[in-house]
N, C-alpha and C positions, 0 to 999 in steps of 0.2 A: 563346258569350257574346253575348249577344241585348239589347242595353242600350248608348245613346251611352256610361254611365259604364264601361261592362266594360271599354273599352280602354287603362283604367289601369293599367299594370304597374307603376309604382313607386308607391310608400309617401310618403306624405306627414304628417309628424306632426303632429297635430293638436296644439292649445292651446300648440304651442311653435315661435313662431318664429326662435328663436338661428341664424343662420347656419351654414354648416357647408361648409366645402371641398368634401364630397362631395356636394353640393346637384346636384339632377337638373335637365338644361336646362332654360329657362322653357319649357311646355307652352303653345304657343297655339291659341286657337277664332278663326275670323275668323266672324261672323256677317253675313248675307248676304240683307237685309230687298226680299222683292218683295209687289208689286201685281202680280194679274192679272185681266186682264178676257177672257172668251170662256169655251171649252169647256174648265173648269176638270178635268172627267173627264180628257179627253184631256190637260191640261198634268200631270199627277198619272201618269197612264200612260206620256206619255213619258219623264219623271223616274225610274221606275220600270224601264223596260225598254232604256232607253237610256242616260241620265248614271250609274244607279246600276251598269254594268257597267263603264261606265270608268273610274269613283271606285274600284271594287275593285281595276282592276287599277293605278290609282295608286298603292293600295297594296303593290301586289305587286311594283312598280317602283321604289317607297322617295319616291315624289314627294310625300306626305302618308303623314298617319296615319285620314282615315278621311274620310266623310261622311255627315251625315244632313239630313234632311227633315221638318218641322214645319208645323202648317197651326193658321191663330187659329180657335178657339172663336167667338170675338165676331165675329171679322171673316172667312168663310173665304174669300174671296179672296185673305188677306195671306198669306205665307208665308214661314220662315225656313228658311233652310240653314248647315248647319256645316259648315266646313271645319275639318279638326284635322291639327296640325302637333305633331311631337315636341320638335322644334329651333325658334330661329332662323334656321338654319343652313338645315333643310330648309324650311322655308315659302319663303326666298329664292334656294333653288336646286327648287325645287317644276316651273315651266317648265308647258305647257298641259296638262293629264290629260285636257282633250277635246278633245284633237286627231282630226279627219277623218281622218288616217292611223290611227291606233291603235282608231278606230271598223272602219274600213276590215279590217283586222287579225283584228280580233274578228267579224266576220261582221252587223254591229250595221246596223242600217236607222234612217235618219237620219230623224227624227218630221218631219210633216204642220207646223212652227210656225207655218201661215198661220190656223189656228184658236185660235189665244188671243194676247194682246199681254201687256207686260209692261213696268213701269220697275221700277227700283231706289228704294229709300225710306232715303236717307241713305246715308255713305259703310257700307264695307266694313271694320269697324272690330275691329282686333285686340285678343281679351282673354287675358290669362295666367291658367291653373287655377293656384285658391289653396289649396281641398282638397275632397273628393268622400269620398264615403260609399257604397260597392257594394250595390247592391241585390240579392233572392236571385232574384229575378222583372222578365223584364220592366216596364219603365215604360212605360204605352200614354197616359198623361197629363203634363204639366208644366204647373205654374205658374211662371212666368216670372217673377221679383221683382226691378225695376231702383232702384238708390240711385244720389243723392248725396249724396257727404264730402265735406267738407275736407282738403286735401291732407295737412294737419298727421294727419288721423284714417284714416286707410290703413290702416296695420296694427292701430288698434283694432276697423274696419270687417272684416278678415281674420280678427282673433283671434274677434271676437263669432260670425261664420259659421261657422267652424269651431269653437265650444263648440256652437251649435246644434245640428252635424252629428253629432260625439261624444255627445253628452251626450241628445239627443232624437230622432235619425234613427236612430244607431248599435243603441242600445236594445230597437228596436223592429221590428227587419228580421223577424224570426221571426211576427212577431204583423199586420203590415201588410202585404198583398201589395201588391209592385209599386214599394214604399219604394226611396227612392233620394235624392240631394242630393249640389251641389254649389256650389260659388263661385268666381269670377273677378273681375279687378280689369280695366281699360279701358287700354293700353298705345299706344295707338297717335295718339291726343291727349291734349289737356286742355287748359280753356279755365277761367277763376275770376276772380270779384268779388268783392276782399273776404275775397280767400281761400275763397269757397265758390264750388264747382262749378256753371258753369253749364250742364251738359249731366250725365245717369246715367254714372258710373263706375265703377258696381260690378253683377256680376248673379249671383243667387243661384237657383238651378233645383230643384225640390221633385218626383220622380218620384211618381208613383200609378197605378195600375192600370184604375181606372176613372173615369169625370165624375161617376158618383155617390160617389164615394171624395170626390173634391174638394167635392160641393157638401153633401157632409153636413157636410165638415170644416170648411168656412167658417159653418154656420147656425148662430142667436143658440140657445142652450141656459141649459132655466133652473137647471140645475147645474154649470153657470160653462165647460163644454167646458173646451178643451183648456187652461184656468187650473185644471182640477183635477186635470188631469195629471203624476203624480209625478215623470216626467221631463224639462216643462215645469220645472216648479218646482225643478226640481236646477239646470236653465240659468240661469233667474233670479236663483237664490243665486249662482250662480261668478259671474255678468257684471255685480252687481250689488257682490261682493265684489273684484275687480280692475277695474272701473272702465271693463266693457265696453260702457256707453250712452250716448247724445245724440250719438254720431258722426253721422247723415245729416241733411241737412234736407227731402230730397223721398223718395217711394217709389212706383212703383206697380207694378201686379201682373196681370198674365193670365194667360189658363188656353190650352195649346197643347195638342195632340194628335198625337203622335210616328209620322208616317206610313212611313218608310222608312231603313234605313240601310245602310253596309257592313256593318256588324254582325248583318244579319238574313238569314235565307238567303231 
């Protein structure tokens, strides 16, 4: 399983979110925004030959449930990382996965970091998965899709994402390589005016195989693109007949490109 979504083993029903006793712990992503400046090769190779061995064996230790590595399109200096956690439970008993002894252990050679510098770009902000849609093919692309709601519009913002994924991702795994999607809500603060958010609280993730994949999918088409999409248009009917719109008032969207995970051999 070669995909950050493949390490979803439970079932998450889509278009319906009634409670239920047997509800699976909240699944969290901390996401983990850096700047770097220097010998960007070399920061990508150390991450690669070094963080990405201990991250595994985090795994194999029960300290997390996984880690990947993302690099902006737009900006390739910036780069994001996921940290994924099963529990609350285990995120807060999680404790260092790169610890210098457990490098030590592993045989692992501690990278050169005097060749690239690096800060952090906001906190380390934890998001709970709301639902995901398994792709049959690696994802080598994501567009990254940040909202805000209003607190009152949460789970119409949950329910709308999740008909998306149903109703227009689910569809079309066969016929799009590399399809994938998923949604998360922002757990770890919140700030609001007015009752509307002043910071993105929700993120929605759109897998694709290639940058031409994405950039055909975004250009103006004079036979209306993906508005003549039958599948589109089945989403628009349901969210349009339960009252699944005008929940955000901001949105915006990048395109990332899925460098490394535990999930990759």
């Amino acid at each position: 399983m070669k995909k950050i979504i493949y390490l979803l083993l439970f079932a998450i029903p889509f278009l319906n979110l009634n409670a239920q006793d047997d509800t699976p712990s909240p699944y969290l992503i901390r996401m983990h925004v850096l700047e770097v400046e220097g010998n960007l090769g070399a920061f990508i190779q150390a991450n690669r030959n070094f963080y990405k061995p201990l991250a595994k064996q985090g795994v194999k230790d029960g300290k997390w449930a996984g880690w990947a590595m993302f690099r902006s399109f737009s900006n390739g200096n910036i780069f994001v990382f996921f940290h994924h956690y099963n529990s609350p439970e285990q995120y807060a008993n999680s404790g260092n996965v790169f610890s210098t002894e457990i490098a030590e252990e592993l045989g692992l050679e501690m990278p050169d970091s005097s060749k690239w510098t690096w800060k952090s770009l906001g906190s380390n902000e934890l998001w709970q998965l709301n639902g995901f849609v398994m792709g049959k093919s690696r994802s080598n692309f994501f567009v990254f899709n940040k909202f805000k709601f209003a607190f009152p519009d949460k789970q119409k913002f949950i329910e709308n994402n999740r008909a998306w994924g149903e109703l227009v991702v689910k569809p079309q795994l066969d016929e799009i390589k590399g399809s994938s999607w998923a949604v998360a809500t922002l757990v770890t603060s919140a700030s609001y005016e007015d009752q509307e958010s002043t910071k993105y609280n929700g993120i929605s993730f759109d897998g694709f195989d290639s940058l031409e994949q994405i950039l055909h999918r975004r250009s103006y088409k004079e036979s209306g693109g993906i508005a003549a999409n039958v599948n589109w248009q089945n989403f628009q009917k349901y969210v349009n007949e339960n009252d699944l719109t005008e929940f955000n008032s901001a949105v915006s969207s990048s395109i990332y490109r899925n460098l490394d995970s535990t999930w990759d051999e």
